[in-house]
C-alpha positions, 0 to 999 in steps of 0.5 A: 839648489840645496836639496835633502835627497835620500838613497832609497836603496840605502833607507832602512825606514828607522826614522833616526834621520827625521828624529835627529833633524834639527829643523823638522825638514824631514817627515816619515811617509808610508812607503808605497809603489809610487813614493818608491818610484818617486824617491828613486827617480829622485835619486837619479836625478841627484846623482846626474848633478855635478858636485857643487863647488867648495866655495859655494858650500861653505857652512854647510857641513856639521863639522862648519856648525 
């Protein structure tokens, strides 16, 4: 499973994550009720996950590429 799950407590609505994505994974929406409500669902459910294993994620970190 690998999943790009934003805070959106933490989300400024800069957009500075989509512009710098190198692969155009990520889109700006209009931030209404049921997004939010989405998006924070999301995030729970993100946070309830166990950690993945370090072998698991090899190549995955910036500091990998």
């Amino acid at each position: 499973l690998l999943s790009i799950t934003v805070n959106p407590e933490a989300c400024k609505g800069c957009n500075i994550c989509v512009e710098v994505c190198p692969d155009d994974a990520l889109i700006s929406v209009k931030q209404t009720d049921p997004i939010v409500e989405r998006l924070r669902r999301n995030w729970r459910l993100w946070r309830a996950l166990p950690d993945t294993d370090d072998r698991w994620a090899y190549g995955l970190g910036a500091e990998d590429a």
